[in-house]
C-alpha positions as CSV (number, residue, x, y, z in Angstrom):
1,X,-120.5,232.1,43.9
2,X,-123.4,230.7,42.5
3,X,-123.2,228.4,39.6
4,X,-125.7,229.1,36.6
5,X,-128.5,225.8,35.6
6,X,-126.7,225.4,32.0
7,X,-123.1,225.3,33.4
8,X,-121.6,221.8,34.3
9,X,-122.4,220.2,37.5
10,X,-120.0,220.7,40.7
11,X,-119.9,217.8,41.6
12,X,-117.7,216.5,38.2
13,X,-120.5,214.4,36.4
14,X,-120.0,215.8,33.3
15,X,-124.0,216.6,32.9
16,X,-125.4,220.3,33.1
17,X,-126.2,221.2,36.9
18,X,-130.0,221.5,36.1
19,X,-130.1,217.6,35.0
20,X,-128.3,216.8,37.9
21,X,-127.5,218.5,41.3
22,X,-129.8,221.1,41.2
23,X,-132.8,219.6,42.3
24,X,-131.2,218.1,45.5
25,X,-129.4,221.4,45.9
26,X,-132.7,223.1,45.5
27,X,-134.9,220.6,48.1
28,X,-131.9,221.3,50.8
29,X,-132.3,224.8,50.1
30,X,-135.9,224.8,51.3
31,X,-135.3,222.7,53.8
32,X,-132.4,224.7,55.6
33,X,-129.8,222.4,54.6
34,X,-127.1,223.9,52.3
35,X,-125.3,220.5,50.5
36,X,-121.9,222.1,49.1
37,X,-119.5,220.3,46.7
38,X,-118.0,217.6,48.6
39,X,-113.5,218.5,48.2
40,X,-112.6,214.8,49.0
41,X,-114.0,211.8,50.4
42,X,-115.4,213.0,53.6
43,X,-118.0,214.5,54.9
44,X,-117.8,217.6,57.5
45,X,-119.7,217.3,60.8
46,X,-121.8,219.8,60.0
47,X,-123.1,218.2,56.6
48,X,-123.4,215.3,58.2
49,X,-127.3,216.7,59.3
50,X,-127.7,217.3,55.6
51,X,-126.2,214.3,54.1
52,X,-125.0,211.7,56.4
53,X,-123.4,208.6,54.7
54,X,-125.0,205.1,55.5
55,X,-124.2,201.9,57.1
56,X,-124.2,200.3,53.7
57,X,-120.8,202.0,52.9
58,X,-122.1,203.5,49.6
59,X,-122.3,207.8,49.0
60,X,-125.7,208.0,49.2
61,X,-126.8,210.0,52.1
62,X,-130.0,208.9,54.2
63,X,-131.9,211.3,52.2
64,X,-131.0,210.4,48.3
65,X,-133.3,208.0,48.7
66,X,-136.3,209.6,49.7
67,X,-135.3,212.5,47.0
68,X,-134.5,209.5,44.2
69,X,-138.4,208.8,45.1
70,X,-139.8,211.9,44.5
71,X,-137.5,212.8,41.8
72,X,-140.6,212.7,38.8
73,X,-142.3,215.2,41.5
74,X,-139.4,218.1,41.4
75,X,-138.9,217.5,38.1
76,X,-142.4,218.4,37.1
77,X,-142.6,221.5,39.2
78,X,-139.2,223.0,37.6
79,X,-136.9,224.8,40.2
80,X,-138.8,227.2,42.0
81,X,-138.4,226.3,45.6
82,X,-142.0,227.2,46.5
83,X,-142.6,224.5,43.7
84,X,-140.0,222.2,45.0
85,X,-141.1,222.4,48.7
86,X,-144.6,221.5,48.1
87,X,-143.7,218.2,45.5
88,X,-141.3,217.0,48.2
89,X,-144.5,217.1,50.6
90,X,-146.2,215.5,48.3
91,X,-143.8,213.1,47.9
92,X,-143.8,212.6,52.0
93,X,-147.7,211.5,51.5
94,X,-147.0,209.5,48.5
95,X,-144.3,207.3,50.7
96,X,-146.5,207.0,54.1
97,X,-149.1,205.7,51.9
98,X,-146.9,203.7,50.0
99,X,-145.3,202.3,53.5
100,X,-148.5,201.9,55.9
101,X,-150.3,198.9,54.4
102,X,-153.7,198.4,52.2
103,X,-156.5,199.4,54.5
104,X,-155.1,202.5,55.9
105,X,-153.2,203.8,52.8
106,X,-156.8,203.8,51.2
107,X,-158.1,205.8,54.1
108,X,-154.7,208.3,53.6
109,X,-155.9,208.3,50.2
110,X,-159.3,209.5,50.5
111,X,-158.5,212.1,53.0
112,X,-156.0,213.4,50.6
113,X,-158.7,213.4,47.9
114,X,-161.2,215.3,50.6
115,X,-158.4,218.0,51.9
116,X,-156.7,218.8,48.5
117,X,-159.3,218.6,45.5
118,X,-162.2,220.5,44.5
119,X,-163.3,218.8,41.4
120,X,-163.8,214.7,40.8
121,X,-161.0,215.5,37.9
122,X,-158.6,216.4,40.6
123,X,-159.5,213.7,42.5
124,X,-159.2,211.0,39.7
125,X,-155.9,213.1,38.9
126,X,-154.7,212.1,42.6
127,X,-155.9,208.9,43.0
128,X,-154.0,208.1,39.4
129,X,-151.3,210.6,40.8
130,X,-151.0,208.2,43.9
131,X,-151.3,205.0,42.5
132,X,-148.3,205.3,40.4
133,X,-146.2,206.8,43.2
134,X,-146.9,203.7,45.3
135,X,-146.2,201.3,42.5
136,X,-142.9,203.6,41.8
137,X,-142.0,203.1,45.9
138,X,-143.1,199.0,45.6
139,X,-140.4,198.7,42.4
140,X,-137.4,201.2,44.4
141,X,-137.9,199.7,47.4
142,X,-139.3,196.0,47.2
143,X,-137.7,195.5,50.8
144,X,-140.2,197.6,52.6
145,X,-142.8,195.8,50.7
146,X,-141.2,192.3,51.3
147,X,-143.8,191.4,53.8
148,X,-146.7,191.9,52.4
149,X,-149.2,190.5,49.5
């Protein structure tokens, strides 16, 4: 059965699935991982892959947070998992520049700029693009950041 954007979410939040499962549901989707309603408190083995619980003893699966990152990404793209699949790749660039320090995230950058642009609008559009998603990483995660100036 598949449940329809406008309906209420499955997993009992009250909010319309579009606002809130469906973008996870849609990233798994491309990614091979089907996450279904959880029936209680546990997780199955096989889900576990998809959605494993951490050490931290809270619901969010190792994932969440990497999707929680991207989230302004998938949102902008709408639900077309083509769409969906190439923000979350962004989103992967956006984090390993955000994580591997001044020197060689501006190298990361600059390829980026050279691979996926044509135009110095695009460009400036990913350099902006990419500055906000690091700062957006620095505020969710200040941990990862801890270390350095």
């Amino acid at each position: 059965m598949s449940i329809n954007r406008n309906h209420p979410c499955h997993c009992g939040s009250g909010q319309k699935y579009k606002k809130c499962c469906l973008p996870k549901d849609e990233a798994s989707r491309v990614h091979g991982v089907v996450m279904s309603p959880r029936s209680d408190d546990t997780y199955s083995s096989r889900r576990r892959v998809g959605r494993a619980r951490l050490a931290t003893n809270t619901e969010e699966g190792f994932g969440d947070p990497f999707v929680r990152f991207c989230q302004p990404l998938i949102d902008k793209v709408g639900g077309d998992p083509a769409k969906v699949e190439r923000a979350l790749g962004m989103g992967m660039l956006f984090w390993n520049i955000a994580v591997s320090g001044d020197e060689l995230g501006k190298e990361l950058v600059e390829n980026a700029v050279e691979d996926l642009t044509e135009t110095e609008e695009d460009a400036e559009y990913l350099r902006s693009l990419t500055a906000d998603m690091v700062a957006r990483h620095r505020m969710m995660f200040p941990h990862m950041h801890a270390d350095r100036p």
